[in-house]
C-alpha positions as CSV (number, residue, x, y, z in Angstrom):
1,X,0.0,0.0,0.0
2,X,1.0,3.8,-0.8
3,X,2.0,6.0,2.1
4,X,1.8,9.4,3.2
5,X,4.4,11.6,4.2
6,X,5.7,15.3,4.7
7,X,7.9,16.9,1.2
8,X,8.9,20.3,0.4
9,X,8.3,20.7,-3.1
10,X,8.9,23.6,-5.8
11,X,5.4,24.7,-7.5
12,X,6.8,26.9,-9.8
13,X,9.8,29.2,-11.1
14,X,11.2,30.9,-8.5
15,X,8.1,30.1,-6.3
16,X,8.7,29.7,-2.8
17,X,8.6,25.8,-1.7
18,X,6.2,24.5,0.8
19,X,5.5,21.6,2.8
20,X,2.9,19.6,1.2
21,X,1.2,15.9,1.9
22,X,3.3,12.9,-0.8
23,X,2.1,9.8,-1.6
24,X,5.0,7.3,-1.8
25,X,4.0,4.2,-3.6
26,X,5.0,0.6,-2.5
27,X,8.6,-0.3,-4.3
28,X,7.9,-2.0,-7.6
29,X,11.0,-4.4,-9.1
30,X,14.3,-2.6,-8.7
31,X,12.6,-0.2,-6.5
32,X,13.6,0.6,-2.5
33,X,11.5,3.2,-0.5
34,X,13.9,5.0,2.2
35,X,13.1,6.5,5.0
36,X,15.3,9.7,5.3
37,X,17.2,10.3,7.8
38,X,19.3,12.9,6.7
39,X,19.1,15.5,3.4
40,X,21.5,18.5,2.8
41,X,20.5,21.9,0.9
42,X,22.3,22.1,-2.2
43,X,22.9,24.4,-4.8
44,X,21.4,22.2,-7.5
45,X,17.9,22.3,-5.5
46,X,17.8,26.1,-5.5
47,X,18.6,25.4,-9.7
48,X,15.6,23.6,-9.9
49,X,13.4,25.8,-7.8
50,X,14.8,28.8,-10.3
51,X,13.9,26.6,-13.3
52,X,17.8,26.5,-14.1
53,X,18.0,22.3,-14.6
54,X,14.1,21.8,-16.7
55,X,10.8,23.0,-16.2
56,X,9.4,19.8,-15.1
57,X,7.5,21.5,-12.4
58,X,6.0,20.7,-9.6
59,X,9.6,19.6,-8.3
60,X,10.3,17.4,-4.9
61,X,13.1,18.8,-3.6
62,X,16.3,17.1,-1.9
63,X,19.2,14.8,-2.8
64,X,21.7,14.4,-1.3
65,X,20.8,11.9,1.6
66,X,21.0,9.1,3.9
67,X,18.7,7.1,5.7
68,X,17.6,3.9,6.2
69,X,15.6,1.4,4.0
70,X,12.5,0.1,4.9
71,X,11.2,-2.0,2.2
72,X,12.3,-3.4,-1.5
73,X,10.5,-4.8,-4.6
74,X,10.9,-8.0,-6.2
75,X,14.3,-8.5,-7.7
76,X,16.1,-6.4,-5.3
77,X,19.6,-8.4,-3.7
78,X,22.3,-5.6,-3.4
79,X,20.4,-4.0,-0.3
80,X,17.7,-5.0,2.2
81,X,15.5,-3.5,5.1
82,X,17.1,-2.3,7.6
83,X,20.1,-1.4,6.0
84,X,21.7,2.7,6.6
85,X,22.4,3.8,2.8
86,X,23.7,7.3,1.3
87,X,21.5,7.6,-1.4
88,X,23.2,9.0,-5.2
89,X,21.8,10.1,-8.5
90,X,24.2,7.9,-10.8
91,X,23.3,4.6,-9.9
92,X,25.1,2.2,-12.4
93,X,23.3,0.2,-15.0
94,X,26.4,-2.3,-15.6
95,X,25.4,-2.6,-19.4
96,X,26.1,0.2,-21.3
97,X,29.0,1.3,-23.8
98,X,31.0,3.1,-20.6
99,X,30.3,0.0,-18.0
100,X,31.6,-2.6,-20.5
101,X,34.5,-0.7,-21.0
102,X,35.4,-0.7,-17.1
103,X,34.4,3.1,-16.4
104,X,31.3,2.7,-14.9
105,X,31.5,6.3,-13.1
106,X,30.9,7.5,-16.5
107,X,27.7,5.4,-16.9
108,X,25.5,6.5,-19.9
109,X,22.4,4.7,-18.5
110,X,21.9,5.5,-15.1
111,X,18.3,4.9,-13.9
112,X,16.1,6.0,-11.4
113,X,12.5,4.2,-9.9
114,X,9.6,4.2,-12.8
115,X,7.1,4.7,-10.6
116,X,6.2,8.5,-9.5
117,X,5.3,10.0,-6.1
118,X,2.3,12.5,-6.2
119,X,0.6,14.8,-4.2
120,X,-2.4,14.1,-2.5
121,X,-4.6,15.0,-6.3
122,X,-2.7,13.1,-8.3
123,X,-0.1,15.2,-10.0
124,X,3.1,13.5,-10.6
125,X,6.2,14.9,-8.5
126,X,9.4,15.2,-10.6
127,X,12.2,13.7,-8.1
128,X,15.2,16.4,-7.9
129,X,17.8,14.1,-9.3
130,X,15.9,11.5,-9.0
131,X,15.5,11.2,-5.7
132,X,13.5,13.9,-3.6
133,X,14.6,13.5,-0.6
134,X,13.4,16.5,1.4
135,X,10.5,14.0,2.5
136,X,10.1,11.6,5.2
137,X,10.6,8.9,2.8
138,X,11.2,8.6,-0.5
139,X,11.1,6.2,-3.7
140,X,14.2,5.8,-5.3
141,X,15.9,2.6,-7.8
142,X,17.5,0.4,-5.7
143,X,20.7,0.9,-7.3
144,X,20.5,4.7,-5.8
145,X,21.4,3.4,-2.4
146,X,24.5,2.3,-1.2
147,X,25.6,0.8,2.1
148,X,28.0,2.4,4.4
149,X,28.9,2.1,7.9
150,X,25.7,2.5,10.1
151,X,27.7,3.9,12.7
152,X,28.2,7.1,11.2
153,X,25.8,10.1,11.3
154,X,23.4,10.3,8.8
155,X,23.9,14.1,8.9
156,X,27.7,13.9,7.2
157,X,26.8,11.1,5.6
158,X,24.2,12.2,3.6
159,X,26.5,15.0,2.0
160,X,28.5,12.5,0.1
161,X,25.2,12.2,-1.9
162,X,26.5,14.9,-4.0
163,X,28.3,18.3,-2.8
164,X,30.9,16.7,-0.7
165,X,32.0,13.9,-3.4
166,X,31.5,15.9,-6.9
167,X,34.5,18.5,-4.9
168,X,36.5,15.2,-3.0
169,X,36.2,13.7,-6.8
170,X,37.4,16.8,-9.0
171,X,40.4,16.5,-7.1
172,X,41.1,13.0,-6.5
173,X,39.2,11.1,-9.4
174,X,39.1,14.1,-12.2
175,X,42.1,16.3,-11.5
176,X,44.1,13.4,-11.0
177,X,45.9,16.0,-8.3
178,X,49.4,14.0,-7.3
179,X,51.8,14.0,-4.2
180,X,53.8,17.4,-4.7
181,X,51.1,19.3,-7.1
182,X,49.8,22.5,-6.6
183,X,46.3,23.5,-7.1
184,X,44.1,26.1,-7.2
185,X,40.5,26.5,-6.3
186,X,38.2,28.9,-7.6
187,X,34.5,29.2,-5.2
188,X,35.0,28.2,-2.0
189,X,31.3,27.4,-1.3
190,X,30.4,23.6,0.0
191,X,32.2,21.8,-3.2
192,X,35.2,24.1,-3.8
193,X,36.2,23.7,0.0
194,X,35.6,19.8,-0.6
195,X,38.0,19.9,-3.5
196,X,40.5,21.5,-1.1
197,X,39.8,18.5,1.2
198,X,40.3,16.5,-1.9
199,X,43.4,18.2,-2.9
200,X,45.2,17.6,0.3
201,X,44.4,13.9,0.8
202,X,46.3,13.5,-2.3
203,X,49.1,15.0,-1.7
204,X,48.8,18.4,-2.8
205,X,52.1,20.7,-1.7
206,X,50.4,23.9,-1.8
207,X,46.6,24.4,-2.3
208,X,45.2,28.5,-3.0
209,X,42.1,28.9,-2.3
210,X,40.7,31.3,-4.6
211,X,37.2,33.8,-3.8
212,X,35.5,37.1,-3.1
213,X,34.2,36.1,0.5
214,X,37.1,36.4,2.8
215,X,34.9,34.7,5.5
216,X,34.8,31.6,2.8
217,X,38.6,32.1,2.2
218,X,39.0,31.7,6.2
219,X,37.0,28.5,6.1
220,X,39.5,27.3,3.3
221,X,42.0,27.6,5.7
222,X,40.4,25.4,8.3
223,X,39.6,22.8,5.7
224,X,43.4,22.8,4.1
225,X,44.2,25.4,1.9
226,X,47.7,26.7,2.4
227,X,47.3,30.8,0.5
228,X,44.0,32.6,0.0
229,X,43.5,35.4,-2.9
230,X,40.5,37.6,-2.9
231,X,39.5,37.7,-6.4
232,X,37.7,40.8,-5.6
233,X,40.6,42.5,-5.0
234,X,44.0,41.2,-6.3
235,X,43.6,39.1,-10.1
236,X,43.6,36.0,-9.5
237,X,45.8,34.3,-12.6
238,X,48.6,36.7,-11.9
239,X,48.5,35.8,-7.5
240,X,48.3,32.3,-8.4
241,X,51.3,32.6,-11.4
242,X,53.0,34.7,-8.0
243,X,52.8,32.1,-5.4
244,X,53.4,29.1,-7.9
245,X,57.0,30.3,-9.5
246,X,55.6,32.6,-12.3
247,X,54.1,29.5,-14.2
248,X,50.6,28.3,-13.0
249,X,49.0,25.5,-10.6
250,X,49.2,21.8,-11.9
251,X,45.5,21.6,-11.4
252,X,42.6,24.4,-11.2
253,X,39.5,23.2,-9.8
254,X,36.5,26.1,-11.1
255,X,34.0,25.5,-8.6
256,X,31.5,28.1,-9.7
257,X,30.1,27.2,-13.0
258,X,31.0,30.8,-14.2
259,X,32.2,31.9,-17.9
260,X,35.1,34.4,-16.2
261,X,35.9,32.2,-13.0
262,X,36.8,29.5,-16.1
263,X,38.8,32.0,-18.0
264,X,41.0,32.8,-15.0
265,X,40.9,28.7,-14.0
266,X,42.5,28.6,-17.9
267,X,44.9,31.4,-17.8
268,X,45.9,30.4,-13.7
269,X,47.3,26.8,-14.6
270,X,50.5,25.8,-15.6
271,X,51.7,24.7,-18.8
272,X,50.2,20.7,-19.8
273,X,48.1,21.3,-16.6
274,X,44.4,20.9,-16.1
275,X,41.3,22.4,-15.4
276,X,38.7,20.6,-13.9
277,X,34.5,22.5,-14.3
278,X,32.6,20.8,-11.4
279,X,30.5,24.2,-11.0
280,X,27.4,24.4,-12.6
281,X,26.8,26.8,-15.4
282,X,23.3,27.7,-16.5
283,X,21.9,26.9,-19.9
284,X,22.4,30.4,-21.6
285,X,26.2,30.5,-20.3
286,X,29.1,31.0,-22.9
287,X,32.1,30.6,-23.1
288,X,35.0,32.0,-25.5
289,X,38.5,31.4,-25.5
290,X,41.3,32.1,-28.2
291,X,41.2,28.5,-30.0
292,X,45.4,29.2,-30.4
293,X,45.5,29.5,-26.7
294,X,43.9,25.6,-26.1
295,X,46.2,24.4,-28.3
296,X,49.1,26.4,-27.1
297,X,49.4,26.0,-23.4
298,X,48.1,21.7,-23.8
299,X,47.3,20.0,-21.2
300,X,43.5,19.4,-20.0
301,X,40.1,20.7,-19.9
302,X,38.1,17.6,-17.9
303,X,34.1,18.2,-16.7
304,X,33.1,16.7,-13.1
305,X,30.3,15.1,-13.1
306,X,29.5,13.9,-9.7
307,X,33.4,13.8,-9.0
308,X,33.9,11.1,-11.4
309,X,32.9,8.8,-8.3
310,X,31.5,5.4,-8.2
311,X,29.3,5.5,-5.2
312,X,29.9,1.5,-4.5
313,X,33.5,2.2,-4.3
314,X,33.7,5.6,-3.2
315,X,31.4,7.0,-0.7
316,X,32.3,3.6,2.0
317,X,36.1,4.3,1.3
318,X,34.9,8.0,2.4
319,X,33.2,7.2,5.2
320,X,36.3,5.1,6.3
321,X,38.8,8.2,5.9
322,X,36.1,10.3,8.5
323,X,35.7,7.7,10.9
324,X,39.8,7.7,10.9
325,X,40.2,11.1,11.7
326,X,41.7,11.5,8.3
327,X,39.1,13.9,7.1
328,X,36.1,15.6,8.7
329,X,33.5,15.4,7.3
330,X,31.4,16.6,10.1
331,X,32.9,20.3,8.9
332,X,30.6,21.0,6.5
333,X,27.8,20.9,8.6
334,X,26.8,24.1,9.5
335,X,23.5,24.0,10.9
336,X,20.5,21.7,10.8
337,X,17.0,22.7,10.3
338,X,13.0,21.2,9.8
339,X,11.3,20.5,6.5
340,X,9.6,24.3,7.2
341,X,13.0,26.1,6.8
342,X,14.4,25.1,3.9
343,X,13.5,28.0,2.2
344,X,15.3,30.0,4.6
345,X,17.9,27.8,4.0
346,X,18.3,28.9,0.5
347,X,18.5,32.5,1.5
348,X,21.1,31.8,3.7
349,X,23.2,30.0,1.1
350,X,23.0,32.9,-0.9
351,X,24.6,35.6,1.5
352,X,27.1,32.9,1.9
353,X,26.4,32.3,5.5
354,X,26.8,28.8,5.6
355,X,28.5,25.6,4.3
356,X,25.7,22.7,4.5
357,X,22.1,23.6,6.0
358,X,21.3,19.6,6.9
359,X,17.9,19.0,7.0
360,X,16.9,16.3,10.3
361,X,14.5,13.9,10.0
């Protein structure tokens, strides 16, 4: 039988959400219904409540997540009831081109549950990322959740789900950042300051955290970033060329999804070295650069999606590292709130007063 349960949803363009009564059906084959413990306020929700991502409105908001799983359909062997998963948007289909060549973090198939959740009428809820997870449960593919250490709290789990990993993985996975590099980072929001976190689990000698906020540029710091430059200020290619011997960092992570913040990612790296987009540009962006300039200066222009990760292999080997001591997770965490404040939330995000608004179940 269908259940109801408490969602935020987006009615409209740049409408503010609400709290509104979900049916979640039972899980079909492949299917899992979670019960969410944990879901962070990303960026990519306020893009779909702005109409940035499609206009596939009425949105349910919330992805990145963990929780615990409280019932499966037919078929289902990789998870059971009862078990605490972080739940992601790429979940593997195993037989497409990318999976049989070995890079299943590039998977072209990715699939989430076919049935919909609706409102209390009838009208079908469009899943942000195919999840929704700013409700008390939710209806996802099975292959969306994957099993980490119970013992961890759902609150830092749940950011792994997308914000935390897409930075961790343009550094590690997509930048390829070595022992020795340097690297810059461009946006010190939630994912630029996990690509510092990123950066210096690798190895990184010197990481420069790179933004307009200096209250952001402190919380570099704390996170692992050895020079700050306020791009508001002081030009950022020519203070990165300065504190990397005149030539440019190995690797530039643009975490802002930005036409100029990729410029100066382009122009701030060395020679043969790479620049990694995990920020999100909107649809009417462009971008022009001398075509002479690509081919001169070589090296690598790489797109993050999701951090290159593989949530199977990833996000436990993640969750490992935190519970060592050997990053913290628990840093990005900057307040937690209800269901009713997430609209605050998104204000918040805006005047850059916070990391990761967490929202508790």
């Amino acid at each position: 039988m269908s259940q109801q349960v408490q969602g935020v949803i987006a009615p409209g363009k740049n409408e503010p959400v609400r709290v509104e009564t979900i049916i979640v059906p039972d899980p079909g084959p492949g299917e899992a219904v979670v019960k969410v413990q944990a879901c962070g306020v990303c960026h990519t929700d306020l893009h779909y409540k702005q109409g940035g991502i499609n206009d596939d409105f009425p949105f349910l908001l919330g992805h990145e997540a963990a929780g615990v799983v409280e019932s499966v359909g037919p078929d289902v062997t990789d998870v059971a009831p009862g078990d605490f998963v972080i739940l992601n948007w790429r979940a593997v289909c195993g037989n497409c081109r990318a999976c049989l060549r070995g890079r299943p973090w590039y998977c072209f198939n990715t699939h989430n549950a076919r049935q919909k959740m609706t409102l209390l009428d009838g009208t079908e809820l469009s899943p942000a990322l195919g999840i929704g997870a700013f409700a008390e449960k939710t209806l996802v593919a099975a292959g969306q959740c994957t099993k980490v250490d119970p013992a961890v709290s759902a609150s830092v789990a749940g950011l792994l789900g997308c914000g935390v990993m897409a930075g961790i993985g343009a550094a590690i996975n997509t930048g390829e950042v070595g022992r020795g590099d340097t690297v810059a980072v461009i946006g010190c929001g939630g994912v630029g300051d996990a690509s510092i976190v990123g950066a210096r689990l690798a190895g990184a000698a010197r990481i420069i955290a790179v933004d307009i906020d200096d209250r952001k540029l402190e919380t570099a710091k704390t996170m692992g970033a050895t020079h700050t430059v306020n791009s508001r200020s002081t030009d950022p290619v020519e203070a990165i060329r300065e504190l990397t011997g005149g030539f440019g960092a190995d690797v530039v992570i643009e975490a802002v999804g930005h036409p100029e913040t990729y410029r100066q990612a382009f122009y701030a790296r060395d020679l043969a070295g790479t620049v990694v987009l995990v920020g999100v540009p909107t649809p009417e962006m462009k971008l022009e650069l001398p075509l002479l300039d690509v081919f001169g200066r070589g090296g690598s222009l790489k797109s993050s999606w999701y951090g290159d990760c593989l949530p199977s292999r990833d996000f436990p080997m993640l969750i490992d590292l935190h519970q060592q001591g050997r990053i913290d997770l628990g840093a990005f965490v900057t307040e937690t709130i209800g269901l009713g404040d997430v609209e605050q939330a998104f204000a918040r995000m805006h005047e850059g007063d916070v990391l990761r608004s967490v929202v508790r179940f």
